[in-house]
Each structure stands twice: as structure tokens, then as C-alpha cells.
N, C-alpha and C positions, 0 to 999 in steps of 0.2 A: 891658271888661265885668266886673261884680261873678262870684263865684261864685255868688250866689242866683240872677244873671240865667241863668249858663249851666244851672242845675239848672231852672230853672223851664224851659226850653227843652227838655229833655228829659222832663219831666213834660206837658208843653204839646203839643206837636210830633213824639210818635215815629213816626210812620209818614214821616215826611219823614228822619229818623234810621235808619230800619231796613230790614232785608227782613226779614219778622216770616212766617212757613208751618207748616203743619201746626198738629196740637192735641193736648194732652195733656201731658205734664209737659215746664215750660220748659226748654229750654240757649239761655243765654245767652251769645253769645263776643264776645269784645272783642279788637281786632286791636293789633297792634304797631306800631313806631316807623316813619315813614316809608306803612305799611299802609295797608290800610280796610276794609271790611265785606267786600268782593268779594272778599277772599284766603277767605271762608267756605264759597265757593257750593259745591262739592264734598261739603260736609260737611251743611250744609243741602237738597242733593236729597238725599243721602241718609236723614235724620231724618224729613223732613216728616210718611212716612207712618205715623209711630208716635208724634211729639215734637210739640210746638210750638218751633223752632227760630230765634231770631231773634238777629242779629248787627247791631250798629249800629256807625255812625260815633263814636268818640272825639274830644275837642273839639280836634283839630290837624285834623281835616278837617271843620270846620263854620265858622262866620265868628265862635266865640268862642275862638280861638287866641290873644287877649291878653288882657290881661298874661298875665306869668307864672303858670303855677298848679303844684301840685304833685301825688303819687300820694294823697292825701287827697282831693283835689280832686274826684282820677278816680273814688275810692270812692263819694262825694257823686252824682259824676255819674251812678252807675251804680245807684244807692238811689234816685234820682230817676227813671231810664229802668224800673226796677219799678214804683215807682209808675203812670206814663202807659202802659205794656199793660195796666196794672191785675193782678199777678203778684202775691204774696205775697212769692212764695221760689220760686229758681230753683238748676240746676247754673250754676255760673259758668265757663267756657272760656274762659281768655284766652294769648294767645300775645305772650311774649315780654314788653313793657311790660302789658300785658295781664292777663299773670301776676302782677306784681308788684302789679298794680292787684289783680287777685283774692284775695290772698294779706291783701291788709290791710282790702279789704272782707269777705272772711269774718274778719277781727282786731274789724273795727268794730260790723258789721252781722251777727254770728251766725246770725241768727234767720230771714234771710234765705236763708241760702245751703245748697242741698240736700247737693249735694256742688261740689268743683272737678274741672276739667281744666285741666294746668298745662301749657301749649304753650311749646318751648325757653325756659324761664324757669329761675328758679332762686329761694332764699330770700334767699343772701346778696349783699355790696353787690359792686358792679363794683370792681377794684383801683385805687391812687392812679394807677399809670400810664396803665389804662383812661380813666380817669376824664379825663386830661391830654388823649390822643390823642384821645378824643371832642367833650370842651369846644373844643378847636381848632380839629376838623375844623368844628364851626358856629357857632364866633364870628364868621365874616365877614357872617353871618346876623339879627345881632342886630336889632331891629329893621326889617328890610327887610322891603317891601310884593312886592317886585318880587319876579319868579319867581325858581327856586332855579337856579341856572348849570349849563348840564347835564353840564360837564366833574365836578363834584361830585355829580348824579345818578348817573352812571356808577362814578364813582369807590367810591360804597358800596352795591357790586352783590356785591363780596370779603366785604362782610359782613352782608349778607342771603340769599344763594343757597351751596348748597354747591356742590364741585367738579363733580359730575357734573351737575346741573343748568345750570352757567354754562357745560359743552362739551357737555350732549347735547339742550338744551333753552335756546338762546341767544331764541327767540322769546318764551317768558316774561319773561327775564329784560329783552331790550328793551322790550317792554311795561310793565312796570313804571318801567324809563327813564323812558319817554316819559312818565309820569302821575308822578314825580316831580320833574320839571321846571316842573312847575306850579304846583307849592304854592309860597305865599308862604313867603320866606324865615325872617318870625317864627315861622311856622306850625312851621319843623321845630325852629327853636330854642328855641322853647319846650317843644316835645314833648320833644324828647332832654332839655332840662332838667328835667324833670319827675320824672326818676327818676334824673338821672345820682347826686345825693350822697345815696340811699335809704340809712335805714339797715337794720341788718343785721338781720332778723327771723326767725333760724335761733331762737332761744331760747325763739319764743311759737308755735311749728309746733304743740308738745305741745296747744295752747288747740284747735285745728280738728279736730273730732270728726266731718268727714264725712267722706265714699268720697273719697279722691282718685287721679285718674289723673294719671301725670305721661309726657307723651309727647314725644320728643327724635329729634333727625335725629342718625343718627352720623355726620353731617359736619356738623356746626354749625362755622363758623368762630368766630365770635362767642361761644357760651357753651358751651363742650363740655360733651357727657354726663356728665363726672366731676364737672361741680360740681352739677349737677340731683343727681345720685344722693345728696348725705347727707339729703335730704330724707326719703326712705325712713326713716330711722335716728332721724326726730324728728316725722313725721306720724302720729298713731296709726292707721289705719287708709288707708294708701297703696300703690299698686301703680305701674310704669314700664313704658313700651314703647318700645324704638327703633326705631325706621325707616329701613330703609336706603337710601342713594344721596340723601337731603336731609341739607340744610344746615339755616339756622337759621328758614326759614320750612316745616317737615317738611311739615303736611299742605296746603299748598299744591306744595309741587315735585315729594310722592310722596303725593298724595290717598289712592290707593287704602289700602293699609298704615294709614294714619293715622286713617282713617274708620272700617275697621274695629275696630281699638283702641277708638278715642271708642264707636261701638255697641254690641260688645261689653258695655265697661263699663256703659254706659247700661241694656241689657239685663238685667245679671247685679242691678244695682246698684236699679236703679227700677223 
């Protein structure tokens, strides 16, 4: 599928894309690698009663997963799913790829975006080595229709879940197993490609002149707290919150802590 087909899809078709609740100034969140809308629900009952809160599927959990596309793409995608609720300008909440999709849609689409909320993400690029161990971990994937092998589902539970959630809460974390087993194999490979050779966009932070929250698990295996934090130091107007006892998917493994932050800000902020 072209990217006009997949933008038209989401211009076309959101309610089939979303869980769209509540009314009143939008947050939009867009989920991470592997993800989907349903890491949101925590966050969405709690907004409804004050926001219009809606979280949609990103195009590795929808049936236009090929070709390749890139975080452009996702920006595209995501200036198209305004469009189809019919939004303006939204806060944008993305967690993790999410982030990084948010980061260059408020680059592309200013005008758009009220403020951000930047979930375990970061500005700058993943390292050569990162970049090595990741491309590996789903080259076996290229192209495959077939489900994803669940010894490899499991296998990247070390870097989505931090410690205390993969020993004190293994029932999530099987859950999430089980629903990654499913996805078609281009489906992840594509997504991980998507942002693996981003570049570094620490230089153009100064250009995003809205609230931003930036909320981190201090167990993130995957992208520690210390590289989210120079973000501070180059967003003009940005504040952080860490949350304890999650990894790198925070306000899904410790909602509570993490929601509040998001409201909070929301509150103080819109």
C-alpha cells in the first residue's frame, strides 16, 4: 500500500482505528513498537471526564504494515487521523516510537500540536550497536506473512517490561506474549524499521514551543532516564516525571503514578 492509501485510511475509517471518549480538549496518544491502542485504557478512563481522549492503532497493527514506511510516514499518519475526528490541534502523547513520531510531527505539523507528552522516548538516535542488536533481532522477519515465533515474543519481554513488573506482574507481561505472537512477521519489521536509523533531532527541540511532559519508568531497560533528560535542557518549555517500579512501557506497568503526571499536566497546562 502507497502512503496516500494508508493516510486516506485513517482520514476515512477512525472509529475503526480508535477508542475515541470523553469531550473537550483532545490528547492524542500513539503507542510504541510491538504496542497498540489498548496499552492506553488506564489513561483514557481516566481523562474522559474532562478531555476528549482518543488512542489509535499505528499502521504495524492495521493491514497497511507494508512496504516499508518510515517516522515521516507516521507523522503523515497522524495529520491524517486529525483530520477523520475532525480535531484541529491536539496534545500529542506518544510512547516510545510514538515519541519519536511526536517529536517530528510537532517539527512538521506545528500548528497542529497543543502541546506533547513524551512516554519513555527520547530526541536522540538509538547507538550503532543498538541499532546492530535490533536490526538482527528482526531480520528473520523480513518479509513474512506468518505469525511472529513466540520463542522471539518472549524473548523481547527484557525490553519492554522492567524488572519489577516481569517478577511481580508476570500476568501482563504473558498477556502481551500472547498478542505478540500474532502479528505478522513484516508487521514488526517494519515497525522496528521505521525509526531504527532516525535521525538525531536534539538540535530542532528549541523549534517546539509547547508544554511538554516528558514521563519515564526508572527501570526502562531499553532507553534509560538519562538519555530522555537532555531534552529538558533544549525544549523551551518542558517538565519530566519518573515513575517508579516500570520499565519502558511506564504508564501501562504503573498506570497509577503515570496518569497522574499526564492530568496533572493536562490540568495545570489546558
Amino acid at each position: 500500500m502507497t502512503e496516500r492509501s494508508a493516510a486516506d485510511m485513517y482520514r476515512a475509517r477512525p472509529d475503526a482505528l480508535t477508542t475515541d471518549v470523553g469531550e473537550g480538549q483532545p490528547v492524542v496518544f500513539a503507542h510504541g513498537t510491538l504496542m497498540d491502542r489498548t496499552m492506553f485504557a488506564p489513561q483514557l478512563r481516566a481523562l474522559k471526564d474532562e478531555y476528549r481522549a482518543v488512542a489509535y492503532d499505528l499502521r504495524a497493527r492495521t493491514d497497511r504494515y507494508a512496504p516499508g514506511y518510515d517516522l515521516r510516514d507516521l507523522a503523515d499518519d497522524c495529520d491524517a487521523l486529525l483530520d477523520g475526528i475532525g480535531e484541529d490541534s491536539a496534545v500529542i502523547a506518544g510512547m516510545s516510537m510514538g515519541g519519536f513520531m511526536g517529536l517530528r510531527f510537532a517539527l512538521e505539523y506545528p500548528e497542529r500540536v497543543d502541546g506533547l507528552v513524551l512516554i519513555d522516548s527520547m530526541a536522540a538516535p538509538h547507538t550503532a550497536e543498538e541499532r546492530e542488536v535490533y536490526g538482527e533481532l528482526v531480520e528473520p522477519l523480513e518479509g513474512s506473512t506468518d505469525a511472529n515465533p513466540r520463542d522471539l515474543a518472549e524473548g523481547v519481554t527484557g525490553y519492554l517490561f522492567g524488572e519489577t513488573t516481569r517478577e511481580e506482574n508476570p500476568e501482563l507481561v504473558e498477556a502481551w506474549v500472547d498478542r505478540w505472537a500474532t502479528y505478522p512477521g513484516a508487521a514488526v519489521y517494519n515497525e522496528l524499521h521505521s525509526w531504527l536509523d532516525r535521525p538525531d533531532v536534539t538540535d530542532r527541540l528549541s523549534e517546539i514551543d509547547v508544554p511538554v511532559l516528558i514521563v519515564h519508568g526508572e527501570e526502562d531497560p531499553s532507553i534509560d532516564p538519562s538519555r530522555a533528560e537532555p531534552m529538558l535542557d533544549e525544549l523551551p518549555d518542558a517538565e519530566m516525571e519518573l515513575i517508579p517500579e516500570a520499565g519502558h512501557t511506564s504508564n501501562l506497568e504503573n498506570p497509577g503514578p503515570a496518569t497522574d503526571a499526564i492530568r496533572s499536566f493536562l490540568d495545570e497546562r489546558f
